[in-house]
C-alpha positions in Angstrom: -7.6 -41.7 -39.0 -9.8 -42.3 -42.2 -12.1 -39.3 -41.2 -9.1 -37.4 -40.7 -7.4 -38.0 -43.7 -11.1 -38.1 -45.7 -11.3 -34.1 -44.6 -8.0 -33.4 -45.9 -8.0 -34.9 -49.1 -11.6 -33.9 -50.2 -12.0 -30.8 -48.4 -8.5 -29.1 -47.8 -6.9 -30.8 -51.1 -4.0 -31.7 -49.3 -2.5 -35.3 -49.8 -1.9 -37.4 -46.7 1.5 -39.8 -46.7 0.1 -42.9 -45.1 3.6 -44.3 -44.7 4.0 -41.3 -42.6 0.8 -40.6 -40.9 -0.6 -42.3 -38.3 -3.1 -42.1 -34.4 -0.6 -43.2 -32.4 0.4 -42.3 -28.8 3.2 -39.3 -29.2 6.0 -40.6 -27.2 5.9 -43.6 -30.2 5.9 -41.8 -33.5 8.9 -39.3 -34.3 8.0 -35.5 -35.6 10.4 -33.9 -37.6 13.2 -35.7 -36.0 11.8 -35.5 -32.8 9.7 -37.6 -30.3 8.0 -36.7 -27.0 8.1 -38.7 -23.7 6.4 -38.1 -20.7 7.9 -38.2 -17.1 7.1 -36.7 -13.3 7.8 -33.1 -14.7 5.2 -33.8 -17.6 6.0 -34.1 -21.1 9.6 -33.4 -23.1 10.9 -33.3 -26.4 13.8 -35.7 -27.2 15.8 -36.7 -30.5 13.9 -40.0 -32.2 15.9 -43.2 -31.7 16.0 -42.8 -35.8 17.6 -39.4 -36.3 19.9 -41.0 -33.5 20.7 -43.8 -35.9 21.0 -41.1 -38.6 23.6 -39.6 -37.1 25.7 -42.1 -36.3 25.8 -43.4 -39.5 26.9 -40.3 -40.9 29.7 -39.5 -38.0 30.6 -43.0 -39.1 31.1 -42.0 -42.4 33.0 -39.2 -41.7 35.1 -41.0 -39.3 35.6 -44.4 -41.6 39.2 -45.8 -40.2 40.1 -47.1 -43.3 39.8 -43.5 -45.1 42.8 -42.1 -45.5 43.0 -38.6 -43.5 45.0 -36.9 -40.6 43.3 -36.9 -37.3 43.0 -32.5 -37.4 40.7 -32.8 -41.0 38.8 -36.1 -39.3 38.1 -33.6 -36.3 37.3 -30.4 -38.3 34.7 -32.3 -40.7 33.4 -34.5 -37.6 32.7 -30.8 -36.0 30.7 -29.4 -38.7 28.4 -31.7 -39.0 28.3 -31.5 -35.1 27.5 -28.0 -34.9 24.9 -28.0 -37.4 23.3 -31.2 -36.6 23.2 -29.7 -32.6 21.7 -26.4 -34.1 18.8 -28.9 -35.3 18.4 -31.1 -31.8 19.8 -28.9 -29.7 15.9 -28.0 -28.1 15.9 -31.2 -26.8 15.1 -31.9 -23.3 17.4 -35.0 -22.9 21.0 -34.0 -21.7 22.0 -37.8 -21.1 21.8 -38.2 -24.5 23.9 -36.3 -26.0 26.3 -36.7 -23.4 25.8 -40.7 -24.2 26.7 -39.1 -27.7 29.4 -37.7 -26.9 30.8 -40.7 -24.8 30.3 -43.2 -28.2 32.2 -40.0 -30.3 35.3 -39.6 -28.4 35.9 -44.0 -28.5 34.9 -44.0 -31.9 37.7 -41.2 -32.0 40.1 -43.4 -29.9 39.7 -46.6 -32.2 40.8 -44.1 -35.2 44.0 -43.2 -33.7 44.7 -46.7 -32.7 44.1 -47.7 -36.7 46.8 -45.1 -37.4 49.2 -46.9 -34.9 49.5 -49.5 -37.3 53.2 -50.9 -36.1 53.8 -52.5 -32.4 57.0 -49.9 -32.2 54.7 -46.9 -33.1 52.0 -47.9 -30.1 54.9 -47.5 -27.9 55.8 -44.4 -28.8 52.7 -43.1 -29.0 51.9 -44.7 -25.4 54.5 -43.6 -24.0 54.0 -40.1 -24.9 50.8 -40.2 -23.8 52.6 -40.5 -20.4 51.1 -44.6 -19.7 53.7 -46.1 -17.4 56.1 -49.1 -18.9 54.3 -52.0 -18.1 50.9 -50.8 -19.4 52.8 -49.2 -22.0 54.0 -52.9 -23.3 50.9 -54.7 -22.7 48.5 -53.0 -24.8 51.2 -51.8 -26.7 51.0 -55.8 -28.1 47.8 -56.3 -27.2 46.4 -58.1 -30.4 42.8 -56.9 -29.6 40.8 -54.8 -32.0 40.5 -51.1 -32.8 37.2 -50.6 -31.2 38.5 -53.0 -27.9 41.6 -50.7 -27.6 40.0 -47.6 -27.7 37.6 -48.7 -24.6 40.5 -49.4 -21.9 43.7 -48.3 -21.9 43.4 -45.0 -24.7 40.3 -44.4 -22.9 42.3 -43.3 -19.9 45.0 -41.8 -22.0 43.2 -39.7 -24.5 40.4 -39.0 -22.3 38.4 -35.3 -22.8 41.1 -33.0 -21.9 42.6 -34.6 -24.4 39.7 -34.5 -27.2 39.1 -30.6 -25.8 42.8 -30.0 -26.4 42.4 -31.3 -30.2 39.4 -29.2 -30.9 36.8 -31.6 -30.8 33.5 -30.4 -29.9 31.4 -31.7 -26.9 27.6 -32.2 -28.0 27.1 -31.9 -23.9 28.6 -28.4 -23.7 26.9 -27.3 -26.8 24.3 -28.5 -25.1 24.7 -26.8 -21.8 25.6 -23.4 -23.7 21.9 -23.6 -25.6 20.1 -24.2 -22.5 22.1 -21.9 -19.7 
């Protein structure tokens, strides 16, 4: 690495990050937001665990349940950043992940509409539009559990993806699919 970085400098005039640079085995250091693993087939290109991380945090931000926006707005902003960000990774060679992503979107989704439900009376309604027969209708309709706990059971089945497709929100998966068909 020092002879490497010694050419560089002295003979190229370039300046070398060391926080950045490093002689490492690929599949451990990240590339422009990418990393590389090896398998059977031989060698892919996957997102980094940190431009994962990245991600998330911004979705988060754009999805905070204590902001104060309708669920269409929270879908069209949440899908911009989708579509650009997938225009970036979409090369990747890891389709489990971004379904994985898509998976941790739509309950992330879910625990936002169950924050709007504020009000026992309105999860009943709401439940019960969603088609959810009586008595699961009145047990998680009281249920005293968390936003994030709700949205994995019961609004898991009854906003499922038909239900996310129908509201416009975009799959990472079928972008995905649609890159590499």
């Amino acid at each position: 690495m020092e002879s490497v970085r010694r050419f560089l400098e002295q003979r190229l005039r370039l300046r070398v990050n060391k926080a950045k640079s490093a002689v490492d085995r690929p599949w451990r250091r990240k590339f422009l937001g990418f990393s590389f693993y090896k398998n059977a087939q031989g060698v892919g290109v996957r997102v980094a665990p940190q431009s994962l991380d990245r991600m998330k945090r911004r979705v988060r931000d754009l999805t905070r349940r204590a902001r104060s926006q309708n669920l269409a707005d929270r879908i069209r902003a949440t899908n911009a950043y989708l579509a650009g960000w997938m225009g970036y990774y979409g090369y990747a060679n890891t389709p489990r992940a971004f379904k994985d992503l898509d998976e941790w979107l739509r309950h992330r989704m879910r625990a936002c509409v169950w924050k709007t439900w504020k009000r026992v009376r309105t999860r009943y309604r709401e439940l019960r539009a969603l088609g959810l027969p009586d008595w699961v209708v009145h047990q998680y309709a009281n249920a005293r559990k968390g936003p994030w706990r709700m949205a994995g059971g019961p609004m898991n089945r009854a906003l499922g993806v038909a239900y996310w497709r129908a509201q416009g929100l975009s799959s990472l998966a079928d972008l995905y699919r649609t890159r590499h068909a």
